[in-house]
N, C-alpha and C positions, 0 to 999 in steps of 0.2 A: 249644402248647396254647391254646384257648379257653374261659371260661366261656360258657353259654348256659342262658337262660330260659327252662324250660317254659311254654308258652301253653296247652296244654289238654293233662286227662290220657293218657297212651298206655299201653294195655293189652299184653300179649302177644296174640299170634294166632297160628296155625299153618298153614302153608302160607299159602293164599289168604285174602285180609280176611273172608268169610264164615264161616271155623271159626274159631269161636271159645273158648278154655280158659273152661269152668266149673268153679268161681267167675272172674269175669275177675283176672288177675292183673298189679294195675298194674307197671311199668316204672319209668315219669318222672310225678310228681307237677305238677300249673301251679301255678304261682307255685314252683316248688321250681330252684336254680342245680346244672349240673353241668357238670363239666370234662372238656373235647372234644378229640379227638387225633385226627392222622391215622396210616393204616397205613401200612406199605409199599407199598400201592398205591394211594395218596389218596385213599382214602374216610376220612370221620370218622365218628368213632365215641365214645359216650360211656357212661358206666357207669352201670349204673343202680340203685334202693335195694336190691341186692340183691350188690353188686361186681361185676357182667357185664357185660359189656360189648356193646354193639350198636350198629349201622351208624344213621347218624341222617342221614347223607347222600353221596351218593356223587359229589358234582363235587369235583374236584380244588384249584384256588384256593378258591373261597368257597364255606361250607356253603348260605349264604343265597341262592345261584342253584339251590338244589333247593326243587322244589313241595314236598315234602314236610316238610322243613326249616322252608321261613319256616310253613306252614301247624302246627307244635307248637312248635317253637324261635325264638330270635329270641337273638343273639350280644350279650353285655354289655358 
């Protein structure tokens, strides 16, 4: 397990980054700590203010070699 720092807020989306749930429905707060696990298939994944849990990156050693990871996250 990992803690990791939200960088900026993440919303839900559906399907494609273009639909978007109204009201937006944040996820992971910035500036807010959450604690990061890998599955059985080495993707990590972390819970969010809601106890859900969601993929926040999907390389196997480090979260922090996924774009999308350093670009919301950053590992504590």
């Amino acid at each position: 397990m990992e803690l990791v720092k939200c960088q900026k807020n993440v919303c839900k989306h559906l399907g494609y980054d273009f639909v978007e749930i109204y009201p937006p429905r944040l996820l992971f707060k910035e500036g807010y700590i959450y604690p990061a696990y890998q599955d059985k298939y080495g993707s990590w994944l972390a819970t969010d203010e809601e106890g859900q849990s969601h993929v926040v990156s999907e390389t196997i050693n480090n979260p922090e070699e996924d774009p999308w990871f350093r670009l919301h996250f950053k590992k504590v």
